[in-house]
C-alpha positions as CSV (number, residue, x, y, z in Angstrom):
1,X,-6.4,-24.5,2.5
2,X,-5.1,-21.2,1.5
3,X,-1.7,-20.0,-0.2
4,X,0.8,-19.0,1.2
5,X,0.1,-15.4,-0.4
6,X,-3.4,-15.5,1.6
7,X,-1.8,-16.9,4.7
8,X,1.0,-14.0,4.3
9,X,-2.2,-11.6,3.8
10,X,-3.9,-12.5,6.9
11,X,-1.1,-12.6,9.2
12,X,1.3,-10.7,10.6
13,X,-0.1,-7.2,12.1
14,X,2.3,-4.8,10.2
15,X,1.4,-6.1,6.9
16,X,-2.4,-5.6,7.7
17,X,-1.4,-2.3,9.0
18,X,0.9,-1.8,5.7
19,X,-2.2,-2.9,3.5
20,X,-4.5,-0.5,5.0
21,X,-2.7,2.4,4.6
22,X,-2.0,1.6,1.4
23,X,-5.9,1.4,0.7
24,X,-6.4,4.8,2.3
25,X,-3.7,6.2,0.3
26,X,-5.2,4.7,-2.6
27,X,-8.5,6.0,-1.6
28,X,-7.6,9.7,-1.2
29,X,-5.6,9.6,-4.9
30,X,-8.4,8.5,-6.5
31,X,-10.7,11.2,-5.3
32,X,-7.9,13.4,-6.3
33,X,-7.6,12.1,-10.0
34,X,-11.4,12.0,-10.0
35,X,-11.5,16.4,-10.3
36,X,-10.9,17.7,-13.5
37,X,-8.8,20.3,-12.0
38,X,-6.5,20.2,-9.1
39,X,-5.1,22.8,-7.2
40,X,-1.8,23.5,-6.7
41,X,-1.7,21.7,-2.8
42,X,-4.2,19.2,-4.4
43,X,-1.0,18.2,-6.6
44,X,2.0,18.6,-4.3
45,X,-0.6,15.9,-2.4
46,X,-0.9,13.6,-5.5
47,X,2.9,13.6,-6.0
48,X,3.0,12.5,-2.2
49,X,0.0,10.1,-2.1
50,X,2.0,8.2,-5.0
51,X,5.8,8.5,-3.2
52,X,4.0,6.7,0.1
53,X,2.0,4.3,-1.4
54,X,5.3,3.1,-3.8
55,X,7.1,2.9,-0.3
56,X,4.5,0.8,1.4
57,X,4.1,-1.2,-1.8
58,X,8.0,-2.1,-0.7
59,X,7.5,-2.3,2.6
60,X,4.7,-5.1,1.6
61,X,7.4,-6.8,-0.8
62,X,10.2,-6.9,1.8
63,X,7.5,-8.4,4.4
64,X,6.7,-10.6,1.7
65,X,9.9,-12.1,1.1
66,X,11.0,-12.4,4.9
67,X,7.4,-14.4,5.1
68,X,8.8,-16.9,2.2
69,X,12.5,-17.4,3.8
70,X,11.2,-17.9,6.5
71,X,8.7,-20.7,5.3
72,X,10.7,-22.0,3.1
């Protein structure tokens, strides 16, 4: 039986979508924060790694609560 967080997880196709660009995102910043030193575009892209991967994390969250209304 799984929760409804895993049921959430494995269903709809925007949230997988959301999730795996969220990985990549996640992916790419930490190859960036693996260098000792960053150039100056390999900073302006930290700064926008982090801005999109805070605005999927909320896309994720509104998904997340539309699942549970819905459900509930």
């Amino acid at each position: 039986m799984l929760t409804p967080r895993e049921q959430f997880l494995t269903g709809p196709d925007e949230l997988q979508r959301l999730v795996q660009e969220h990985s990549q995102y996640s992916q790419r910043l930490e190859s960036l924060t693996q260098k000792r030193y960053l150039t100056d575009d390999e900073k302006l892209e930290e700064v926008r790694l982090k801005k999109l991967k805070l605005r999927l994390k909320d896309q994720m969250q509104n998904l997340e609560q539309h699942f549970h209304r819905q459900s509930a």
